[in-house]
Structure formats: structure tokens, C-alpha cells
N, CA and C of each residue as an Amber inpcrd file, in Angstrom:
protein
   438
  58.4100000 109.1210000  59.5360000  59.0340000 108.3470000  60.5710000
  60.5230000 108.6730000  60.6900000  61.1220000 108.6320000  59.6440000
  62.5680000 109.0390000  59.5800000  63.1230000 110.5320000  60.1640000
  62.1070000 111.2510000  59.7750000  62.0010000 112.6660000  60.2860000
  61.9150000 112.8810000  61.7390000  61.0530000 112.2160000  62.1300000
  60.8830000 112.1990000  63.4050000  61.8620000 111.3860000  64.4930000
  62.4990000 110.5130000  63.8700000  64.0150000 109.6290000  64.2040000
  64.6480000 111.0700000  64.4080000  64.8210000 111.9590000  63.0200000
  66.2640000 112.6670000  63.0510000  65.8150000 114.0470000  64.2080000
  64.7880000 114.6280000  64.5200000  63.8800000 115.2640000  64.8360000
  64.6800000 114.8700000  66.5950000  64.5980000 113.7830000  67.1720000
  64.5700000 113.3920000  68.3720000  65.9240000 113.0570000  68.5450000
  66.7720000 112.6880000  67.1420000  68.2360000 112.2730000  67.6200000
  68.8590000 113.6270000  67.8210000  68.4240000 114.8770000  67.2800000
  68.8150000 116.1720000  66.9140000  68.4710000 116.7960000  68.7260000
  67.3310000 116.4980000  69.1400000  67.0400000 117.2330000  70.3000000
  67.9200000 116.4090000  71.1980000  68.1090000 115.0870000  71.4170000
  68.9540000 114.2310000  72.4520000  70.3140000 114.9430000  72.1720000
  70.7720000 115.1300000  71.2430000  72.3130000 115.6420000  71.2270000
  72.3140000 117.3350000  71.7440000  71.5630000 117.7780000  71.4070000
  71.1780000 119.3530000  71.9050000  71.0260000 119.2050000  73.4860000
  70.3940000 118.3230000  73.7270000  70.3350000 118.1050000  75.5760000
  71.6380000 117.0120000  76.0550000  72.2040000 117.0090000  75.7690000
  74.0120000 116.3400000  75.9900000  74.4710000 117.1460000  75.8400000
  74.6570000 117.9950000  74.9370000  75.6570000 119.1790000  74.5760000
  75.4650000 120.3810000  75.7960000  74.2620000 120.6130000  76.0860000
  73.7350000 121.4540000  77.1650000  74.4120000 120.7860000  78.8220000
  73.6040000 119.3760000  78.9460000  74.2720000 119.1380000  80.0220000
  76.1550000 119.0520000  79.8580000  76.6090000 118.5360000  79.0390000
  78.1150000 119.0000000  79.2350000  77.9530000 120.5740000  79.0500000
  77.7940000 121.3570000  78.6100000  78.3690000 122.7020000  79.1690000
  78.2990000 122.7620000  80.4130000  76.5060000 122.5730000  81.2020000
  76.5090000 122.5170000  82.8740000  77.4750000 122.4780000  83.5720000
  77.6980000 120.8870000  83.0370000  78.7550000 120.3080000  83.9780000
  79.7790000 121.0260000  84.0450000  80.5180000 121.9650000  82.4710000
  81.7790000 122.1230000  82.5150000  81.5680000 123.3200000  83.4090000
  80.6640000 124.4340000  83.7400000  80.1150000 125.3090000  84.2630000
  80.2660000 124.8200000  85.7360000  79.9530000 123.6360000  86.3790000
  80.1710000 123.5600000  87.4270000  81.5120000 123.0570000  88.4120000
  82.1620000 122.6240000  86.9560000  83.5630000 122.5570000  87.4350000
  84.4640000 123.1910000  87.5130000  84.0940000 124.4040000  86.3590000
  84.9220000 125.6800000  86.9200000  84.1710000 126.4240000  88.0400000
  83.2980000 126.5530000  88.0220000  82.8370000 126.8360000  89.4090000
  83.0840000 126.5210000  91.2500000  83.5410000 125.4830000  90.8900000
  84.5310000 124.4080000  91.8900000  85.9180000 125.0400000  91.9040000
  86.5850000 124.9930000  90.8770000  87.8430000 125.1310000  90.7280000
  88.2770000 126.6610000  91.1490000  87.2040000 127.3370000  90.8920000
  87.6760000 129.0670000  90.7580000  86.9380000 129.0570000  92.5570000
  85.9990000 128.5570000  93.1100000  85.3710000 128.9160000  94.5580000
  87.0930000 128.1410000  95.7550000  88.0080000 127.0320000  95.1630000
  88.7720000 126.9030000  95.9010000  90.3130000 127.3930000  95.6210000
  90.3430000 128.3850000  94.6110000  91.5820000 128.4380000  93.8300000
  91.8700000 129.8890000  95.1260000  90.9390000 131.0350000  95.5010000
  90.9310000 131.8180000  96.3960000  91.9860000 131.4430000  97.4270000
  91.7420000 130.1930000  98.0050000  92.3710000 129.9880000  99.3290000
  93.6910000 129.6460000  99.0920000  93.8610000 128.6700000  97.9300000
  94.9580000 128.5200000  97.2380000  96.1910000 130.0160000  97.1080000
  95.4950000 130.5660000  96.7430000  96.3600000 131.8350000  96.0850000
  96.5890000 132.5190000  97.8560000  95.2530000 132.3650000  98.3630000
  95.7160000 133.2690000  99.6200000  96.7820000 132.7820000 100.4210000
  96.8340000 131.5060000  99.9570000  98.0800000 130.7460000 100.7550000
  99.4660000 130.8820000 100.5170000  99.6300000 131.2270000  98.8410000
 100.3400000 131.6750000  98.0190000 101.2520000 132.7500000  98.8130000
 100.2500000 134.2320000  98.8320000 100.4120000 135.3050000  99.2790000
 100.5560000 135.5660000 100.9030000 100.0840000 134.4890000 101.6530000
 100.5770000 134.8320000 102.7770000 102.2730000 134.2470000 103.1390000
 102.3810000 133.3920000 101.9550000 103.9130000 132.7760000 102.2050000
 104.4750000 134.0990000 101.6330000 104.8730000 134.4300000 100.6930000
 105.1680000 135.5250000 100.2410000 105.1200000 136.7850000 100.9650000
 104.4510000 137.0930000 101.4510000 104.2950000 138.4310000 102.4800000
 104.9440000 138.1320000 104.0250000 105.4810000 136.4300000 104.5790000
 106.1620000 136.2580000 105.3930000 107.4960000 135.8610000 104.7630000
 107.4640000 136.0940000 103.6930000 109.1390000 135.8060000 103.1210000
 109.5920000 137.5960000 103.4400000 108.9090000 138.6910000 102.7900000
 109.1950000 139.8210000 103.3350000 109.5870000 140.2220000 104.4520000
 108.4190000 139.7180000 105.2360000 108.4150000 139.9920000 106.7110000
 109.9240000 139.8370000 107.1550000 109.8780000 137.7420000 106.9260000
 111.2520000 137.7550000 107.5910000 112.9390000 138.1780000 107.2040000
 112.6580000 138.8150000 105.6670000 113.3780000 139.5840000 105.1470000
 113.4780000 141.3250000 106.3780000 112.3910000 141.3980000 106.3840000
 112.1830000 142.7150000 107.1810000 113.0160000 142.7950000 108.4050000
 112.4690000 141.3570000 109.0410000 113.2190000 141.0920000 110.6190000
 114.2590000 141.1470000 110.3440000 114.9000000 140.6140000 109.8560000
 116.7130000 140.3740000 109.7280000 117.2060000 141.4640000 109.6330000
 116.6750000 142.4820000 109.0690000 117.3600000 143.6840000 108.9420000
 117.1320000 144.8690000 109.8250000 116.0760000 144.9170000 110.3470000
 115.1400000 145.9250000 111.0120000 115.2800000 145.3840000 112.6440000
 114.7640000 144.6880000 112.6490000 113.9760000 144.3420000 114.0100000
 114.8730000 142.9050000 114.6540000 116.0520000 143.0510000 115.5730000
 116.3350000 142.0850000 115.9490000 116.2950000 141.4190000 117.4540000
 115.8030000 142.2340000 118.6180000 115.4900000 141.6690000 119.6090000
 114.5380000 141.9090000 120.1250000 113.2620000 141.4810000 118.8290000
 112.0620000 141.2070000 119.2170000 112.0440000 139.5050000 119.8890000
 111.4830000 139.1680000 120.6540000 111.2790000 137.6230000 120.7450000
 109.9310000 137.2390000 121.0920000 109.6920000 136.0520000 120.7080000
 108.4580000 135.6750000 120.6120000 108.4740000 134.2300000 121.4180000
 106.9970000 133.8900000 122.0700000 106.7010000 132.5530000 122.5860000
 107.2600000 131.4280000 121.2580000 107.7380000 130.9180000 121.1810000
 107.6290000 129.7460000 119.9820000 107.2150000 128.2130000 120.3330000
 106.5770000 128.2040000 120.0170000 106.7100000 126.3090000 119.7720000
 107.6050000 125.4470000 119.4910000 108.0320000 124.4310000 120.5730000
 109.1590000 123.8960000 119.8850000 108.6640000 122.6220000 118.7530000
 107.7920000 122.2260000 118.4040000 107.1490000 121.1720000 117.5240000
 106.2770000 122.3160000 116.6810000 106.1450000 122.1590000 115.5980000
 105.6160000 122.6780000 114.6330000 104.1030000 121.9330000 114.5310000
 104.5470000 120.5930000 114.4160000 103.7810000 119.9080000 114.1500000
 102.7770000 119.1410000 115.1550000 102.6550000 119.7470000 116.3290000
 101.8050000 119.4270000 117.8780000 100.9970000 120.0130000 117.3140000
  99.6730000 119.8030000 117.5040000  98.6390000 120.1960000 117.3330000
  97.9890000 121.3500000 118.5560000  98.6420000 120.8330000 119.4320000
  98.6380000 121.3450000 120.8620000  98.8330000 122.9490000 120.4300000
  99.9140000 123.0350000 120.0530000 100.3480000 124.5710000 119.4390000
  99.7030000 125.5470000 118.3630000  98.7020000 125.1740000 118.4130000
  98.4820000 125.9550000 116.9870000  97.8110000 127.0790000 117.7190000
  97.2190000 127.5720000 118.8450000  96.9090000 128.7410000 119.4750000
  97.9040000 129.4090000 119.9230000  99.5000000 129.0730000 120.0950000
 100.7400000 129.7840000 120.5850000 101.3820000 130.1080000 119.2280000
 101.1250000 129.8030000 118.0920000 101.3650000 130.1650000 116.7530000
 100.4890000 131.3650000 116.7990000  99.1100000 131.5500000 116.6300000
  98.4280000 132.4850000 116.5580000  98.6390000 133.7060000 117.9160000
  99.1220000 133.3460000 118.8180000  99.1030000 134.3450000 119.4130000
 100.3360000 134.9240000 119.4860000 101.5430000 133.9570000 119.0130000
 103.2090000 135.1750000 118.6130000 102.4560000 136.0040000 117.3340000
 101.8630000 135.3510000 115.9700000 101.1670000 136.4770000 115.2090000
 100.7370000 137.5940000 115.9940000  99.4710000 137.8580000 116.8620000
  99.6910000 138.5970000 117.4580000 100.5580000 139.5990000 117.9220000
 101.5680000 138.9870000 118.6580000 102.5130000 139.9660000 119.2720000
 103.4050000 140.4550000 118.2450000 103.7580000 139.3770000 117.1050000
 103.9780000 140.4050000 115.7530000 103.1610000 141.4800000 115.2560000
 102.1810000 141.4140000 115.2540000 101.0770000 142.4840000 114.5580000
 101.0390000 143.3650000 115.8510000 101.0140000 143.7940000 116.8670000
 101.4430000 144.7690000 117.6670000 102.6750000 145.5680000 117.9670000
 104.1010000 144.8620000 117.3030000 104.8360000 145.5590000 116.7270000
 104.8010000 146.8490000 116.1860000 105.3420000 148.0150000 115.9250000
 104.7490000 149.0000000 115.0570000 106.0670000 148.9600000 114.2710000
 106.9080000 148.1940000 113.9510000 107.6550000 147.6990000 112.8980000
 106.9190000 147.1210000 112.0180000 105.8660000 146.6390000 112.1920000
 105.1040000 145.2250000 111.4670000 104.1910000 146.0320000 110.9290000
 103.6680000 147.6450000 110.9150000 102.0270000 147.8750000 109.9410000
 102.2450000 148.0730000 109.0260000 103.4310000 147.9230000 108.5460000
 103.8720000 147.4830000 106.6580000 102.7510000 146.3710000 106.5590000
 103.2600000 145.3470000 107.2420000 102.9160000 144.3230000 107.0410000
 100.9190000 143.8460000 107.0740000 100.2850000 144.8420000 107.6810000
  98.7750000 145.1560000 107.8760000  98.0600000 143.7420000 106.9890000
  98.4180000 143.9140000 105.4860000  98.0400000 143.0480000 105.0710000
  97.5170000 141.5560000 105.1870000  99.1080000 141.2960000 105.4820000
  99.3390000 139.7770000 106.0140000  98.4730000 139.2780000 107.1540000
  98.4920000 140.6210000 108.0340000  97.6630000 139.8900000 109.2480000
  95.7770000 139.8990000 108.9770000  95.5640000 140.4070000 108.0170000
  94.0940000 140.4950000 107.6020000  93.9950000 139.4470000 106.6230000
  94.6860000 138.7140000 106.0710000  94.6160000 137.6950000 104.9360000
  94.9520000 136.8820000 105.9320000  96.0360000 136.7430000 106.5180000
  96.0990000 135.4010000 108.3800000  94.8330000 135.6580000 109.0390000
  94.0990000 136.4410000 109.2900000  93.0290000 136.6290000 109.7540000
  91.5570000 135.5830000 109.0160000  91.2320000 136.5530000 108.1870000
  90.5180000 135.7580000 107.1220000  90.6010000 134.0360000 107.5810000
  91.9530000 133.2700000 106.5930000  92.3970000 131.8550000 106.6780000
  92.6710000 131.4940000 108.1000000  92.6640000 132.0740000 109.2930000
  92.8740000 130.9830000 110.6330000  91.6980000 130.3000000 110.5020000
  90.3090000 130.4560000 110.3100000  89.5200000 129.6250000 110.7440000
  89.6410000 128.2000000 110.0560000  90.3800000 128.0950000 108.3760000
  90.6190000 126.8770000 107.5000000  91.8240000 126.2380000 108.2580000
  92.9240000 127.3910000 108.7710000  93.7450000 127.0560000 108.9320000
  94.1430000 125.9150000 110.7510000  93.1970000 126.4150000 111.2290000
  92.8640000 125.8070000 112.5090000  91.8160000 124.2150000 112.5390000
  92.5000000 123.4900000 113.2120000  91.2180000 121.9660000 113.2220000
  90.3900000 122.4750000 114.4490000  89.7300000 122.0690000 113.7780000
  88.7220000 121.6300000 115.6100000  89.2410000 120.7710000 116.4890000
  89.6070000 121.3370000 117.2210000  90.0650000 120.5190000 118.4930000
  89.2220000 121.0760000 119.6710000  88.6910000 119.7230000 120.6440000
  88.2420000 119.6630000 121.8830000  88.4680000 120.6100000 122.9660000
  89.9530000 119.8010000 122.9070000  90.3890000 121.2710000 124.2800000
  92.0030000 121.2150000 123.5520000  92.9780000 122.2410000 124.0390000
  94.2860000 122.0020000 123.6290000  94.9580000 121.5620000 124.8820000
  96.2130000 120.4840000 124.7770000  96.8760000 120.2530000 125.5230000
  98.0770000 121.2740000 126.0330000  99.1380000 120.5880000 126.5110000
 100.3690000 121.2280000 126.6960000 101.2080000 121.3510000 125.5790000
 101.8200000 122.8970000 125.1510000 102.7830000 123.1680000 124.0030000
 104.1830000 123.3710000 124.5210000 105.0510000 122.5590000 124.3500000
 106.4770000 123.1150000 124.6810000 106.7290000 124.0700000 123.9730000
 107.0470000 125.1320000 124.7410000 107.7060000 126.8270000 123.5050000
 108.8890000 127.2700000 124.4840000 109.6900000 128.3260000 123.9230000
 110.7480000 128.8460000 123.9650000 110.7310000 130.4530000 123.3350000
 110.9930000 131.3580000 124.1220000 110.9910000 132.4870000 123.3770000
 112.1480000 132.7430000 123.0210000 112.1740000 132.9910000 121.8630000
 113.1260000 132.8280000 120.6670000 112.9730000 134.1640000 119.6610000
 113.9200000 134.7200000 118.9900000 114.1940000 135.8710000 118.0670000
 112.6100000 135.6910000 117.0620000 112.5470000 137.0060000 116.8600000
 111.2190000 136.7910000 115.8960000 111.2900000 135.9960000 114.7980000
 112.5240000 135.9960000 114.0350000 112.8890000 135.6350000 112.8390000
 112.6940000 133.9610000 112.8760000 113.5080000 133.6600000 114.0250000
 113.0700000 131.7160000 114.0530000 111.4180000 131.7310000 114.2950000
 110.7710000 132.2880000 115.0570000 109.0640000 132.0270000 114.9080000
 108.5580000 132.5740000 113.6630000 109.0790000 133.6650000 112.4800000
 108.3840000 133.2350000 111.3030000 109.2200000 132.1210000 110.4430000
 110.0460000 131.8770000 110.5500000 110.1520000 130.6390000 109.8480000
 109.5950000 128.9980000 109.9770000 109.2380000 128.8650000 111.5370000
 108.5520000 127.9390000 111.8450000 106.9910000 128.7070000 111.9280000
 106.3960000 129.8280000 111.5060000 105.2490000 130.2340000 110.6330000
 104.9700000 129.5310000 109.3840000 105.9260000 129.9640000 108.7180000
 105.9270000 129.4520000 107.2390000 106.2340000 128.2710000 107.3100000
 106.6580000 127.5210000 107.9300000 106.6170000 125.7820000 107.7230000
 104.9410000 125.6660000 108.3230000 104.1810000 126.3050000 109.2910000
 102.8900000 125.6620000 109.9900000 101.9850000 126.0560000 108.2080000
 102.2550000 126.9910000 107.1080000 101.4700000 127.4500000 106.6810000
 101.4670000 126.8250000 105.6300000 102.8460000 126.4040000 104.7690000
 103.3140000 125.3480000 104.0880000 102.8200000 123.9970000 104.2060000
 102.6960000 123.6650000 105.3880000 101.7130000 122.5260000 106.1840000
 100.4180000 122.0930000 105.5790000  99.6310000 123.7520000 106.5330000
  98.3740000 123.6540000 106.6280000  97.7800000 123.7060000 104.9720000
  98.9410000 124.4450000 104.0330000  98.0910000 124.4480000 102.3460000
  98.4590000 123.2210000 101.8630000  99.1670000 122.2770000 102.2630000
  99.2650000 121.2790000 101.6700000  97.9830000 119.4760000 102.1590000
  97.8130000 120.5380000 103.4210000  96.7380000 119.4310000 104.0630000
  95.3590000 120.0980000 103.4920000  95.1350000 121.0700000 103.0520000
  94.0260000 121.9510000 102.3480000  93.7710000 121.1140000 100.9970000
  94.7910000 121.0510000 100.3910000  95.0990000 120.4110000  99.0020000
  94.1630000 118.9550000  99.3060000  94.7060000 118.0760000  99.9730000
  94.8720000 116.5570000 100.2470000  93.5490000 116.4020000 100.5660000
């Protein structure tokens, strides 16, 4: 009888010990499937810190549509389409990267919206539309997070 006590307390702890590994298995599994977007977010700030390192020195009367609200929702297709007219630049195929990793993340980086309204913009030096880039992207990884 005792045997068979230790017999069954021995297999119950063997099947706890198993399901915590699972679990721990599925939480890094979690952690490493969203850490990707994380990092890509990382690297696309970083590759527009270049960029607008690049502009300042290189490229100064490029101008771009801008948005004057960052934060209109209305705008987030006049964001993507000065990208654009950056990535048609041929100052910018250094930059190739960035726009294939922006590529990739627009679809996280975009809400679903219905229809878009009206965006107030201003065409403005390239350099002020990537910096109000990097604030929409700064944004969007922190609403990713939340």
C-alpha cells in the first residue's frame, strides 16, 4: 500500500514537472513569436535615425507631402505614401532595407479604418517628414506593446 502511495505520488510530480516545462515552453514561445516585431521596430527607428542623418547632409531640397498632426488617424496613408516618394529617391537605395522592413510592419502598423477622412499636410523638407516618421513609429511600437 505504501508503495503504491509513493508509486503514484512519484508519477503526479513527474506529470507537474512535465506540465511546467510545457508551460515554460509556451511562454517562451510567446515571447520569442512577438519579440520579432519588437526588434523590427527597434531597427526601423535606427535605420531612420541614419536616414535622417543622411538627409541633413546629402539631400536637402527634397520635400515631401507631410501631415500636420501626427497623431490624426486620417493620415496614416499620407505617411505611407511620403515613404514612398522617399524610396523613389535614388539618394535613398542605401536605405533599401528600411523600406522592406516598413514594408513587412505597415500592415501591424496601420488600424483598420473604414474609410479615411481629411489630412491637413504641408510639403515640407524631407528631414521634418522623417522626424514626424519616427514619432508615427515610436507611437505605433508603443501601442503594439499596450
Amino acid at each position: 500500500m505504501v508503495e503504491d502511495w509513493s508509486r503514484s505520488t512519484y508519477r503526479f510530480s513527474e506529470h507537474i514537472r512535465r506540465m511546467k516545462t510545457h508551460l515554460y515552453l509556451l511562454l517562451l514561445a510567446a515571447g520569442i513569436s512577438a519579440a520579432p516585431q519588437m526588434s523590427s521596430m527597434a531597427e526601423l527607428l535606427t535605420l531612420l535615425q541614419q536616414m535622417y542623418e543622411s538627409m541633413t547632409k546629402d539631400i536637402q531640397n527634397l520635400r515631401i507631402e507631410t501631415p500636420d498632426n501626427i497623431d490624426d488617424e486620417n493620415c496614416i496613408n499620407t505617411i505611407f505614401e511620403g515613404t514612398e516618394q522617399l524610396k523613389t529617391n535614388p539618394a535613398m537605395k542605401k536605405f533599401s532595407v528600411f523600406f522592406q522592413k516598413l514594408e513587412r510592419l505597415k500592415q501591424s502598423l496601420t488600424p483598420s479604418l473604414a474609410k479615411e477622412g481629411r489630412c491637413d499636410t504641408e510639403r515640407k523638407n524631407a528631414t521634418v517628414f522623417i522626424e514626424k516618421l519616427i514619432t508615427f513609429i515610436r507611437k505605433a511600437s508603443k501601442n503594439a506593446r499596450a
